[in-house]
C-alpha positions, 0 to 999 in steps of 0.5 A, a space after each residue: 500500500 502506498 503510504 501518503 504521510 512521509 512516515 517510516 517505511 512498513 516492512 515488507 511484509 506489513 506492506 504484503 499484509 496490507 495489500 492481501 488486507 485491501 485486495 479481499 475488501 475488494 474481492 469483497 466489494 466486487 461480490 456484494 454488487 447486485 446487478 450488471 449495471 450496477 458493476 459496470 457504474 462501478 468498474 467505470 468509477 474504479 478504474 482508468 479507461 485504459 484499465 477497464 479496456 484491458 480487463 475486457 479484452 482480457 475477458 472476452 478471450 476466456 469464453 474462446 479459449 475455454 472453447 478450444 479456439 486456438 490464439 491466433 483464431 482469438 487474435 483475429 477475432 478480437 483483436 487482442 494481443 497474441 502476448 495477451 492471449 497467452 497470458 490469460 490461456 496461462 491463467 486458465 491451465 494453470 491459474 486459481 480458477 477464477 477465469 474458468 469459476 466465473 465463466 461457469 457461473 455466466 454460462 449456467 454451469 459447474 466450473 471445470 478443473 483448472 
């Protein structure tokens, strides 16, 4: 967390505490949102325009790839990055499962493995 007081330095690890603390009001925030628009109000107030359009490419190639559509197709369905669409291919093999849990849930289903 970036500290505004000009005061002594936090520890490494109260600093990670402090952001793993700020991250799950986040994750808690998110989840509290009840509808679509409500969201979208809100990701527009939290993040940069620059920010929101990377999240949004990032997940519009999630359903194509879960489908077995190969990068370059995603490339050039999208427009994406072929760097982007490697790192979230790599989110989705080998990530928390977040991509895959959500994606589920959008389309109605139990989230696979992985």
């Amino acid at each position: 967390m970036k500290r505004r007081d000009g005061g002594e330095q936090p520890h490494v690890s109260d600093e990670m505490s402090q952001r793993s603390a700020a991250q799950a009001e986040l994750a808690r925030a998110l989840a509290s949102v009840e509808s679509p628009e409500q969201m979208a109000a809100f990701l527009t107030a939290l993040c940069t325009p620059a920010e929101l359009e990377a999240l949004a490419d990032r997940w519009s190639v999630v359903p194509l790839l879960a489908d077995g559509v190969s990068y370059r197709q995603v490339h050039e369905q999208t427009g994406v990055s072929v760097t982007t669409v490697g790192r979230v291919a790599r989110c989705l093999e080998h990530g928390t499962g977040g991509y895959r849990s959500v994606l589920a849930h959008t389309r109605g289903a139990h989230p696979a493995q992985g």
